[in-house]
C-alpha positions as CSV (number, residue, x, y, z in Angstrom):
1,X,-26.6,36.8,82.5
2,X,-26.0,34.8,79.7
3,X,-25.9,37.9,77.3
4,X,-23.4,39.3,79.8
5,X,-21.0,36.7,79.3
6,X,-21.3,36.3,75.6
7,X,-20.6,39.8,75.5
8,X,-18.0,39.6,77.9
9,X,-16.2,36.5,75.7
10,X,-16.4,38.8,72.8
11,X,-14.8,42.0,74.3
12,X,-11.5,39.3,75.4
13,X,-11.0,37.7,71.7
14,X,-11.5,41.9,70.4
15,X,-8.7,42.7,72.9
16,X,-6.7,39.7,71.9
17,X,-6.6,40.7,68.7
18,X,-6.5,44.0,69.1
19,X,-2.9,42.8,71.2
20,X,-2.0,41.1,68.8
21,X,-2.6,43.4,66.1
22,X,-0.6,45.6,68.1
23,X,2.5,43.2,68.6
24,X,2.7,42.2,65.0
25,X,3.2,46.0,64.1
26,X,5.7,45.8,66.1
27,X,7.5,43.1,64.8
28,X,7.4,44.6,61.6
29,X,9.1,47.6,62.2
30,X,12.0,45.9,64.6
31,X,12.2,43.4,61.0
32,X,12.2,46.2,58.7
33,X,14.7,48.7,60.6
34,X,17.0,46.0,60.8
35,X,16.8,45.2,56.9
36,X,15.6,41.4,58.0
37,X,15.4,39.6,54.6
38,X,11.4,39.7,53.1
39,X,11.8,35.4,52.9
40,X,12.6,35.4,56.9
41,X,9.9,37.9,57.9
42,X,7.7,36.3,55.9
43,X,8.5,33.3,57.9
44,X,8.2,34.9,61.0
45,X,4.6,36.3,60.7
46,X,3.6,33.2,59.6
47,X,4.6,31.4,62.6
48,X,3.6,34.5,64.9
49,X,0.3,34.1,63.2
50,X,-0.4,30.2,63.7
51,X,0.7,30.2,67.2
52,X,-2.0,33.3,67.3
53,X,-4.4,30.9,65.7
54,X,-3.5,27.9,67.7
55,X,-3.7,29.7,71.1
56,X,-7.0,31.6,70.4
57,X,-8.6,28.0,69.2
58,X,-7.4,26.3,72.5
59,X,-8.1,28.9,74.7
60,X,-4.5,29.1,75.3
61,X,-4.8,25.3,76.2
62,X,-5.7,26.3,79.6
63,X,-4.3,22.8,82.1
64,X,-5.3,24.5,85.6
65,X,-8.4,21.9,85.9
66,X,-6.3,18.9,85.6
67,X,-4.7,19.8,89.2
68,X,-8.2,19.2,90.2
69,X,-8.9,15.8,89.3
70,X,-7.9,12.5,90.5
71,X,-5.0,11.3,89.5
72,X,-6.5,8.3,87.6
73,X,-8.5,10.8,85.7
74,X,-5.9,12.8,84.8
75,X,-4.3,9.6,83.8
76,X,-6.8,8.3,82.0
77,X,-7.6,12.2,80.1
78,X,-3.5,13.0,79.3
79,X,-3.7,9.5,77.7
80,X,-6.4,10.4,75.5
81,X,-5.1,13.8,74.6
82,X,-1.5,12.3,73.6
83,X,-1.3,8.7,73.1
84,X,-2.6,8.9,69.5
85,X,-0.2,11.1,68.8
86,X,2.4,9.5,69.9
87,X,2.0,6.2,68.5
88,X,1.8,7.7,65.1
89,X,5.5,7.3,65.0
90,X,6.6,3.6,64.7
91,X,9.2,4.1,67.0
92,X,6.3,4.5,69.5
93,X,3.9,1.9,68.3
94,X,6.4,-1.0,69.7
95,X,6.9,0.4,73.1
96,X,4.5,-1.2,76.1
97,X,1.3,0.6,76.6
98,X,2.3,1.2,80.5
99,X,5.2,3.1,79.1
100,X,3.3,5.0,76.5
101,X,0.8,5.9,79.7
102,X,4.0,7.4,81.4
103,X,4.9,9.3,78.3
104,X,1.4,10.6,78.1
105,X,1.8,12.3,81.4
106,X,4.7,13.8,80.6
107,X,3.9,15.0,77.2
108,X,3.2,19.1,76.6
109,X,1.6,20.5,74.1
110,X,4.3,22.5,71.4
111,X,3.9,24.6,68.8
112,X,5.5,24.7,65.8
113,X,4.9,26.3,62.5
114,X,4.2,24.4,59.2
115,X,7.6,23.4,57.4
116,X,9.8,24.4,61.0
117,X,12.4,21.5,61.4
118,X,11.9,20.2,64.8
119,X,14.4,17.3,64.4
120,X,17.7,16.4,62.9
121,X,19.0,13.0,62.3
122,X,21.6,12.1,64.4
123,X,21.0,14.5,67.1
């Protein structure tokens, strides 16, 4: 049984990356028949490929179990998972913790690639 599975797990990622191996040709040729400058392709597959990256590590970050658990658990487990993150910023490190809790539940997961501007001042 156990063999099964492990061979089963394997045949997934192949197909995922087989997918994805797939897409990315794709992407290419849409870039390169609409003359999309090399620097911005470039930029592109790298971003297509850490999402890839980040999503096959995570296991596409699969949430469904936390429906099943009690809500102080979930609690307690979304404030594990984000308040660290959060309170990197300084911004965050002088807000109460029963506000950084809230945050936490709210918080998803987003991927961005390296050097990707996610903020502007003054916005």
């Amino acid at each position: 049984i156990i063999l099964g599975e492990v061979l089963l797990a394997l045949t997934r990622q192949r197909e995922q990356t087989l997918s994805f191996d797939e897409k990315m040709g794709n992407v290419h040729n849409f870039m390169s028949m609409r003359l999309v400058p090399l620097e911005l392709q470039a930029k592109i597959r790298r971003y297509l490929e850490h999402t890839f990256d980040v999503q096959h590590s995570l296991a596409q970050d699969n949430r469904e179990f936390l429906e099943s658990l009690s809500p102080w658990l979930r609690v307690e487990l979304l404030e594990f998972l984000h308040c660290n993150i959060l309170t990197q910023h300084k911004f965050f490190r002088i807000i109460p913790q029963q506000a950084i809790r809230h945050l936490c539940m709210e918080a998803q997961p987003v991927l961005y690639a390296p050097g990707d501007l996610v903020t502007e001042r003054g916005h």
